[in-house]
C-alpha positions in Angstrom: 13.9 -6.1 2.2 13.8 -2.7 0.4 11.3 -0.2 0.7 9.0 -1.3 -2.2 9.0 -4.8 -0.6 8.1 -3.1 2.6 5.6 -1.2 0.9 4.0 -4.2 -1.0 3.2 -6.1 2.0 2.2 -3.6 4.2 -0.5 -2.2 1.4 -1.5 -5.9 0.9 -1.9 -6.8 4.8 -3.8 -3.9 5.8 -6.1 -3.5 2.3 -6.8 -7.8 3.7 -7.5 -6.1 7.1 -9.7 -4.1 5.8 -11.5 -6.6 3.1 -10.9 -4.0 0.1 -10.4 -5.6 -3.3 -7.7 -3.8 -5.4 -10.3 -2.3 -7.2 -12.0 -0.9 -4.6 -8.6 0.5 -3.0 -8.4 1.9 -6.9 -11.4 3.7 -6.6 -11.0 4.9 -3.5 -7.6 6.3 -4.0 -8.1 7.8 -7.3 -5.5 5.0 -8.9 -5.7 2.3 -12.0 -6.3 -1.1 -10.1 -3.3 -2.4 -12.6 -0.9 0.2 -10.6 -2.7 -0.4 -7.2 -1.7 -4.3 -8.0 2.1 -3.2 -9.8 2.9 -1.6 -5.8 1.8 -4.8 -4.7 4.0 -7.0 -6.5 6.7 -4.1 -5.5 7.3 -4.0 -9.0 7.2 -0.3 -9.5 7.9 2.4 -6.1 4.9 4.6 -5.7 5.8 8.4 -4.8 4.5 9.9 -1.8 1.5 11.5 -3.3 0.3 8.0 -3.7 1.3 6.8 -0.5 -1.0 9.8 0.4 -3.7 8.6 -1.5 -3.7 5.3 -1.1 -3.2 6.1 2.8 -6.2 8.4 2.8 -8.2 5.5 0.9 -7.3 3.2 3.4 -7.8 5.5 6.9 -4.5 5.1 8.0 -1.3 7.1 8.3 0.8 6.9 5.5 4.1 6.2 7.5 2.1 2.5 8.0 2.7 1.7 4.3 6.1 2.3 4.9 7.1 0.7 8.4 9.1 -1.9 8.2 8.6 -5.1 10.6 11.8 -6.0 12.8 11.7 -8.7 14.4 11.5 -8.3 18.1 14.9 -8.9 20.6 
């Protein structure tokens, strides 16, 4: 999986965590809800001023959005 994958599904999980519609992430972040949903589909790679903002949005660290899960041993 490459980083915009990792990206996509960690932004989806947590904004689901955290009941947020895209357009309320959009709002909150400062961000069009039509690029909030593009770095969902991992169809564009967001630079790390809006993994800041979209982290700040969210409450969470930005190195969340970008942790990739590996499967346990």
């Amino acid at each position: 999986m490459d980083l915009k994958e990792v990206v996509a599904v960690n932004l989806r999980r947590i904004r689901h965590t955290k009941n947020m519609t895209q357009e309320e992430l959009a709002d909150a972040a400062g961000l069009s809800m039509r690029y909030v949903g593009a770095i969902e589909r991992a169809d564009v790679s967001a630079s790390v001023t809006v993994l800041g903002q979209i982290a700040e949005a969210l409450m969470i660290e930005p190195a969340e959005l970008v942790r990739a899960n590996r499967p346990k041993r």
